[in-house]
C-alpha positions as CSV (number, residue, x, y, z in Angstrom):
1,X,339.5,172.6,45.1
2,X,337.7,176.0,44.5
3,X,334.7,175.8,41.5
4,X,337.3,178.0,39.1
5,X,340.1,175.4,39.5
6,X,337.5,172.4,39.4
7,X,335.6,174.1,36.1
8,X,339.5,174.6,34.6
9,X,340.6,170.7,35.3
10,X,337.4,169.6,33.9
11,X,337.4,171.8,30.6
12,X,341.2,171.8,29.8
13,X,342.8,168.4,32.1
14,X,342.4,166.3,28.4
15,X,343.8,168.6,26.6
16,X,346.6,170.0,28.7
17,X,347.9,166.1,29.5
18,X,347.6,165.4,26.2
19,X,349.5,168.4,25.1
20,X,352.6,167.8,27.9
21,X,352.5,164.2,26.7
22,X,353.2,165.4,22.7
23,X,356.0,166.9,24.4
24,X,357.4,165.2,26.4
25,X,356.8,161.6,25.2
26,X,356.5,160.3,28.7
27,X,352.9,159.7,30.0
28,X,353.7,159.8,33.9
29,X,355.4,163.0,33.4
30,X,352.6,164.6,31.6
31,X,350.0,162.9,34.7
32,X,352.5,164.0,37.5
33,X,353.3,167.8,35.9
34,X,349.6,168.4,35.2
35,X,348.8,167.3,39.1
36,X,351.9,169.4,40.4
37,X,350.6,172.4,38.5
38,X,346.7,171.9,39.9
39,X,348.3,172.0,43.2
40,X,350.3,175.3,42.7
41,X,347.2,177.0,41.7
42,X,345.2,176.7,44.8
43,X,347.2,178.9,47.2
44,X,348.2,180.9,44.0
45,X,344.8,181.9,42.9
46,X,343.5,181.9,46.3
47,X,345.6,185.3,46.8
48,X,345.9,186.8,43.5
49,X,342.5,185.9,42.0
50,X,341.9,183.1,38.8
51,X,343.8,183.8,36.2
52,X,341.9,185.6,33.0
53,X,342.9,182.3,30.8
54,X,342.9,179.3,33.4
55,X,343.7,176.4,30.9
56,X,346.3,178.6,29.8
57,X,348.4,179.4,33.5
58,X,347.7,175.7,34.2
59,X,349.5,174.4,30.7
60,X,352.5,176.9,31.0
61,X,352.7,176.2,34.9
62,X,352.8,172.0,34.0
63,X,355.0,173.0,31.5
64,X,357.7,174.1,33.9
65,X,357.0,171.6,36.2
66,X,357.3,169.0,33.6
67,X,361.1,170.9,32.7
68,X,362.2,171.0,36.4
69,X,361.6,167.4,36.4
70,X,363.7,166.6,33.2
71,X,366.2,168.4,34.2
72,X,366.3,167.0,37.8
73,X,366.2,163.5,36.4
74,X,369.3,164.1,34.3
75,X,371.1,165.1,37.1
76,X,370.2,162.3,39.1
77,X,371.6,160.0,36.0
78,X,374.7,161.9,36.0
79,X,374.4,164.7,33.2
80,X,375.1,168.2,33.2
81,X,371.4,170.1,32.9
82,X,371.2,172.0,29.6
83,X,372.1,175.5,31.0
84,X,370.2,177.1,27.8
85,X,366.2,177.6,27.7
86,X,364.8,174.6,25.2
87,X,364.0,175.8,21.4
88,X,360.3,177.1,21.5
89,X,357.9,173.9,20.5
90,X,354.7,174.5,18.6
91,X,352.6,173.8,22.0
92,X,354.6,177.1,23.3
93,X,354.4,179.1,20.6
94,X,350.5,178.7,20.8
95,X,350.4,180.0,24.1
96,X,350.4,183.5,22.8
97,X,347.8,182.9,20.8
98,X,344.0,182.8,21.3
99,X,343.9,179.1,22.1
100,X,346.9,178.4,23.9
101,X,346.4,174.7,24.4
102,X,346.7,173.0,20.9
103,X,344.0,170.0,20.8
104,X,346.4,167.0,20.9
105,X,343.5,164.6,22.4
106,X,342.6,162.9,19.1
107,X,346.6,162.0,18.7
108,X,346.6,160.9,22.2
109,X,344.0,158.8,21.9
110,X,345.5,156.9,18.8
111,X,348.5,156.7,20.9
112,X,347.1,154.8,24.0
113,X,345.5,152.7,21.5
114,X,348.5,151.4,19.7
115,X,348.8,147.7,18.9
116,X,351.5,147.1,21.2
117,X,349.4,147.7,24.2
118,X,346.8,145.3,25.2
119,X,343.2,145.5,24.0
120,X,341.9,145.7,27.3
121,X,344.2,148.7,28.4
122,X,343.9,150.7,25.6
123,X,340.3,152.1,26.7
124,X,341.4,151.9,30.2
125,X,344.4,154.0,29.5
126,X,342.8,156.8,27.3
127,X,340.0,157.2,29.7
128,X,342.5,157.7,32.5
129,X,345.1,160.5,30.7
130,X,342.8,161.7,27.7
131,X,339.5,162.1,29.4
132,X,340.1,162.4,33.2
133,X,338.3,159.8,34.6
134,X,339.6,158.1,38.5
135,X,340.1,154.6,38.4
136,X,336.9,154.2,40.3
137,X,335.0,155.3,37.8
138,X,337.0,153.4,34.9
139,X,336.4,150.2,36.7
140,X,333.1,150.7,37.8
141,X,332.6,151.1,33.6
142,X,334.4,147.8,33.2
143,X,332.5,146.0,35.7
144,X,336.2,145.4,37.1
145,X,337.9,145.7,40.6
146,X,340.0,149.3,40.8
147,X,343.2,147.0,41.4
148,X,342.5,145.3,38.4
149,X,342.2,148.3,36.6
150,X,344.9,150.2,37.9
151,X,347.1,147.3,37.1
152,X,346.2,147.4,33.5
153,X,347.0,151.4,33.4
154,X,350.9,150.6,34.5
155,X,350.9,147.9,32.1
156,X,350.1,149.9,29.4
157,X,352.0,152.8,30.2
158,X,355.3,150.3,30.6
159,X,354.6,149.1,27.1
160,X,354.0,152.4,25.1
161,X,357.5,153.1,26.9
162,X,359.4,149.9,26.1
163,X,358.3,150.0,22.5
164,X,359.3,153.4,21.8
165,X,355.6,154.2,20.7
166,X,355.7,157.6,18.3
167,X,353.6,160.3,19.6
168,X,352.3,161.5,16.1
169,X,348.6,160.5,15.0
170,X,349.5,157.5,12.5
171,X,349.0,157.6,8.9
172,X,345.2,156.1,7.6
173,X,346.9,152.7,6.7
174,X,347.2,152.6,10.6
175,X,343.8,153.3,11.1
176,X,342.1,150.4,10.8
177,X,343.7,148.2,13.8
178,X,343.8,151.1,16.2
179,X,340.1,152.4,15.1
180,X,338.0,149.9,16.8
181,X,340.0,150.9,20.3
182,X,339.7,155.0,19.8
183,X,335.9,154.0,19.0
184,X,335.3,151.9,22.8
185,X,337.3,154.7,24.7
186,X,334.6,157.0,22.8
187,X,331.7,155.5,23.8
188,X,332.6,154.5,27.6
189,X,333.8,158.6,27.9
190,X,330.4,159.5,26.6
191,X,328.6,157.3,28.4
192,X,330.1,158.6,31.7
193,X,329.3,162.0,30.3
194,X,325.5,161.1,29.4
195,X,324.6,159.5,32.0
196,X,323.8,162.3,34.6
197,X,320.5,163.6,32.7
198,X,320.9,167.1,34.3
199,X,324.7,167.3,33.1
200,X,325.8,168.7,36.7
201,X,328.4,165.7,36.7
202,X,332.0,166.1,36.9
203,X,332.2,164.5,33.0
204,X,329.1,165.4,31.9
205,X,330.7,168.3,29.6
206,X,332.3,165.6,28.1
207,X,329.3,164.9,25.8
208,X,330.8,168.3,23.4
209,X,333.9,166.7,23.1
210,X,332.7,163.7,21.8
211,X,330.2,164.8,19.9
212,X,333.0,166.8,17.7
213,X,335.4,164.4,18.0
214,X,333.0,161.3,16.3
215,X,332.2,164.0,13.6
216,X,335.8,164.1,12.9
217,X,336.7,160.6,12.5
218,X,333.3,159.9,10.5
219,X,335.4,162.8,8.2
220,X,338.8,160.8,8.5
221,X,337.5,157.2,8.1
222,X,334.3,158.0,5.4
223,X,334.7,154.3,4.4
224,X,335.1,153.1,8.3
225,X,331.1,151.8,9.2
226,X,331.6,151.6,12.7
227,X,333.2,154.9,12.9
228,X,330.1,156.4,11.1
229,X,327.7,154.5,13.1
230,X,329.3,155.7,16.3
231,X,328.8,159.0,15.3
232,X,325.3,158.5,13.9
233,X,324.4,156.9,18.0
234,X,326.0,159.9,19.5
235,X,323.9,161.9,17.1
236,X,320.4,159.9,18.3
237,X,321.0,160.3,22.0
238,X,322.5,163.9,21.6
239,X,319.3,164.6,20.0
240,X,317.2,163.5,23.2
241,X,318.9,166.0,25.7
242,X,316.5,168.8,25.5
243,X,313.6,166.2,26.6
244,X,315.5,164.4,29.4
245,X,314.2,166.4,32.6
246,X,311.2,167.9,34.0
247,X,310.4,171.1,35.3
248,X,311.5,169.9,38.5
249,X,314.9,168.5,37.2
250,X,314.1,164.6,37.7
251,X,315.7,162.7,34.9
252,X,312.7,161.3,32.1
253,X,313.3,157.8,30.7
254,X,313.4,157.3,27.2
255,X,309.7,155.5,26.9
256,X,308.0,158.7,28.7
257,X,309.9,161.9,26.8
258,X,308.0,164.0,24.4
259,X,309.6,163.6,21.1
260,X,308.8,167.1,19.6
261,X,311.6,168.4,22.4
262,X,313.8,166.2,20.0
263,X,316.2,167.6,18.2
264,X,315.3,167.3,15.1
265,X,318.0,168.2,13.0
266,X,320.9,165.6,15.1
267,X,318.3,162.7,13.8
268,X,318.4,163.8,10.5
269,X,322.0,163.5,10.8
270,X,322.1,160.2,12.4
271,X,320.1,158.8,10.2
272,X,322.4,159.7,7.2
273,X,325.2,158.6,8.7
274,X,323.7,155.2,9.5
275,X,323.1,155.1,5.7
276,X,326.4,155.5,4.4
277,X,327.7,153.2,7.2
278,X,325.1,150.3,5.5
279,X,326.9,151.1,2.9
280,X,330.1,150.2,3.4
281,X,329.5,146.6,5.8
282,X,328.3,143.6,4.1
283,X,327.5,142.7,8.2
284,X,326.9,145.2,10.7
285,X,329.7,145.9,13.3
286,X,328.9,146.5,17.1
287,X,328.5,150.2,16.7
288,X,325.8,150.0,13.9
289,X,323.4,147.8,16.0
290,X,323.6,149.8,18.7
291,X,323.0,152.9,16.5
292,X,320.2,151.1,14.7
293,X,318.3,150.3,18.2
294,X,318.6,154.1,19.0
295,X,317.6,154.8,15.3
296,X,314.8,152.8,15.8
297,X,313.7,154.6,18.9
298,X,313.8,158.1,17.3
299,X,310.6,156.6,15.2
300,X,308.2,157.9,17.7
301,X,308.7,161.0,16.9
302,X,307.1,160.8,13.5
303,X,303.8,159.6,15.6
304,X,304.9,155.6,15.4
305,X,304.7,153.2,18.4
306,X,308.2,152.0,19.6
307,X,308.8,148.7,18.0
308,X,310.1,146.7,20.7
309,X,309.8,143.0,18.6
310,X,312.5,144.8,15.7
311,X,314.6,146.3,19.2
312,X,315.3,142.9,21.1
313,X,316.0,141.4,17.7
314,X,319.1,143.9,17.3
315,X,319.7,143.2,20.6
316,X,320.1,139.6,20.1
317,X,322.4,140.5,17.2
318,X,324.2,142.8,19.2
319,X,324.8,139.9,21.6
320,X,327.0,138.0,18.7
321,X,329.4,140.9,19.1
322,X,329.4,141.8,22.7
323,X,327.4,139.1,24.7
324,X,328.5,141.2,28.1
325,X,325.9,141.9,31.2
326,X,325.5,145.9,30.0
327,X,323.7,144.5,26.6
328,X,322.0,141.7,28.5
329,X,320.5,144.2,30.5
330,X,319.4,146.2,28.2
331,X,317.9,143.5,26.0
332,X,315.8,142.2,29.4
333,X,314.2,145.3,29.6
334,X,313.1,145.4,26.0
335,X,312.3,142.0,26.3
336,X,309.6,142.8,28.8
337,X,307.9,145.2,26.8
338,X,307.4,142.3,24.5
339,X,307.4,138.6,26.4
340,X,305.7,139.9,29.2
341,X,307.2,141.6,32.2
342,X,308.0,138.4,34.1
343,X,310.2,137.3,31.4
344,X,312.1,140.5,31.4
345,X,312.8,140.2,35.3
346,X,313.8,137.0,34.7
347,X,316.7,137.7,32.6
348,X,317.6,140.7,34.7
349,X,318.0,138.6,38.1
350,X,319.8,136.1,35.9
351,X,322.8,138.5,35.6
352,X,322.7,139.0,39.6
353,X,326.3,138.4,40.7
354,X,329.1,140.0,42.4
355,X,329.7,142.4,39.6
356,X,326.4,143.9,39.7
357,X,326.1,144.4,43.6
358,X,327.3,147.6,42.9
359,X,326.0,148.4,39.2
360,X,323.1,151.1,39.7
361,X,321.7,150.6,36.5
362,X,321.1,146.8,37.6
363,X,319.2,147.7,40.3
364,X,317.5,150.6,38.7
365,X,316.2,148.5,36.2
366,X,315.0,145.2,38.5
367,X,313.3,148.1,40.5
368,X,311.8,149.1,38.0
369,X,309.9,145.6,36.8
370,X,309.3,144.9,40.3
371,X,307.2,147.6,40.7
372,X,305.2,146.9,37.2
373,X,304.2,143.8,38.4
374,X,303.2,145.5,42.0
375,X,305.7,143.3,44.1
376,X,305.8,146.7,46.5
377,X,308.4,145.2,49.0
378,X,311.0,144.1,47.0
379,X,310.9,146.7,44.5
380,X,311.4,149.4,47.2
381,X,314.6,147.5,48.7
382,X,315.6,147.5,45.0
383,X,315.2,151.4,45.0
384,X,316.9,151.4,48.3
385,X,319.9,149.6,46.5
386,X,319.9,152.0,43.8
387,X,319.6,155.3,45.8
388,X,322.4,153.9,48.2
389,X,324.7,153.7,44.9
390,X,325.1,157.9,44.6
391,X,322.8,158.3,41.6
392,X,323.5,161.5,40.0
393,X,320.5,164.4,41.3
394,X,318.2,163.9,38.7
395,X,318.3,160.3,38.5
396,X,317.9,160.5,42.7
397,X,315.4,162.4,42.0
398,X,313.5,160.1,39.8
399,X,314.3,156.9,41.4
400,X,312.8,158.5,44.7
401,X,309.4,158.8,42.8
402,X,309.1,155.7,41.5
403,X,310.0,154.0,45.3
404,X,307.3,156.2,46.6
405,X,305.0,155.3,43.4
406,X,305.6,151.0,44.3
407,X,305.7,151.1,47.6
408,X,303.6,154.5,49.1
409,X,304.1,152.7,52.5
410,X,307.7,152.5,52.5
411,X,308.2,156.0,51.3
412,X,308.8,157.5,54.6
413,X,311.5,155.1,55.3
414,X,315.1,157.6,55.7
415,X,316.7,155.0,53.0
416,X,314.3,156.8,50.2
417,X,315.6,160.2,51.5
């Protein structure tokens, strides 16, 4: 795929699926057009150049793919094809104007998530049409096999079908049972876009997106808490970008960034939407515990130490609401800035299993307290494990360090290349 076509796909795929699937009503359609259309454009750009609007050849050229099909499909059930071109929609009519691709991913989003499909494949779902993502990387977010996962994806697409699911964003009375799904797929598509510090990933320009789109429903839902904690967290982390690498590009954890490289102004904003979202929850949700530990994080920057003690106690709230291995892993790590490193790799080498064999930030993080407590062998296999699981370059780049840091001996070894 050449970098123009790749760059297109990544910017506009969302939004060009989710625009064929308003149209269409059929989710394979809008998958299969969209795919059709990508392939088209490599022979067609390779001679004539990329198009001066990419997002915009790729829509119209789905667009007639996606009408070929319908009308081939007809004919195979035994109807004359409509000899007439359709009636203009409001998705063609836009392509004459300056954005030609009409943002249907927020509708989309509250479509995947209706009630009639199952809570687990909402997220699954979304993250697949709305956002992109393979089913690798969807299940390797689950902590699920990719058959698994790919089951649940034909499941839900069956259902939206076979309940006649409207594609129209639902009124705010629907809100509420579909807001807690829109909110996960949210937070796993941001995470996959976060998590390459150097935002060179194929997702990483995801982190916009999101970042408008949680503004938005914190505007829909004012009274929703979780919706306005999720966009208070997004807020916290967003504000931590501009400290995340080093002049040399490898990735700086949290504990070790310079908080005047903060963004300022995004905490300020967190912070006041973690208010009114207090304010509207006798008991905080998922989302404002998770906000509240990044809150609490964003202290340092007014010259306070880290409180670790209040941070594992959130934690151990949060665990009420999710007690899955991604929070138990985070909690072990805070946990050893305050019981004592020992007791931190404890519970991290408690979660070892068969879904963490291939879970890098498992083995990032038992590295990691291996090395603190100077057991140099095992915490450079650790890296090894880590560095053999495709880390993203900056996050190579750091883990390299830190094997070379724990175990100077072993850092010749080709495994640390």
């Amino acid at each position: 795929m050449s970098p123009t076509l790749e760059q297109a796909v990544r910017d506009a795929g969302g939004r060009v699926r989710a625009a064929l699937a308003a149209r269409f009503r059929d989710l394979d359609l809008a998958e299969e057009a969209f795919a059709e259309a990508c392939v088209a454009a490599l022979p067609a750009w390779a001679e004539a150049g990329p198009p001066r609007d990419p997002a915009a050849w790729l829509y119209k050229a789905a667009l007639r793919r996606a009408l070929d099909l319908k009308r081939r499909a007809k004919v195979r059930a035994g109807y004359r094809p409509d000899p007439r071109a359709p009636e203009p929609t409001p998705e063609e009519a836009l392509l004459v104007a300056d954005d030609p691709i009409p943002d249907e991913r927020l509708r989309l989003i509250f479509v995947c998530c209706h009630p009639a499909v199952g809570t687990e494949a909402r997220a699954a779902l979304t993250l697949r049409l709305v956002c992109g993502l393979s089913t690798a990387e969807i299940a390797a977010a689950f902590l699920i096999s990719e058959p698994a996962l790919a089951q649940r994806i034909v499941r839900a697409k069956r259902k939206i079908a076979d309940a006649g699911v409207p594609f129209e964003t639902p009124g705010p009375d629907a809100w509420p049972e579909r807001m807690d799904a829109v909110l996960s797929t949210l937070e796993v598509a941001y995470a996959k876009a976060y998590e390459d510090a150097a935002g060179a990933g194929a997702h990483a320009d995801f982190y916009e997106e999101v970042l408008r789109l949680s503004g938005l429903l914190a505007r829909l839902a004012p009274g929703d808490g979780e919706a306005l904690s999720f966009a208070a967290m997004v807020r916290f982390t967003e504000a931590r970008r501009p400290a995340r690498l080093d002049d040399d590009g490898a990735m700086i954890p949290l504990d070790q960034q310079d908080p005047a490289q903060w963004r300022h102004d995004l905490i300020d904003e967190g912070e006041r939407l973690l208010k009114r979202a207090a304010a509207c929850a006798r008991r905080p949700g998922p989302r404002a515990l998770q906000a509240a530990i990044h809150c609490a994080h964003c202290v340092r920057r007014r010259g306070k130490p880290t409180p670790w003690p209040a941070i594992v106690g959130l934690y151990d709230a949060l665990l009420e609401h999710r007690p899955d291995a991604v929070v138990r892993l985070n909690r072990a790590v805070a946990l050893a800035e305050t019981a004592g490193v020992e007791a931190g790799l404890a519970e991290v080498e408690a979660l070892a299993g068969e879904r963490t064999a291939g879970w890098l930030p498992w083995h990032a993080a038992r590295a990691h307290l291996l090395a603190r407590l100077d057991r140099a062998v095992e915490a450079a296999a650790a890296f090894d494990a880590a560095l053999a699981l495709n880390p993203a370059p900056a996050e190579r780049l750091y883990l390299e360090r830190r094997r070379a840091q724990a175990a100077p001996a072993a850092a010749a070894s080709p495994s640390a290349a």
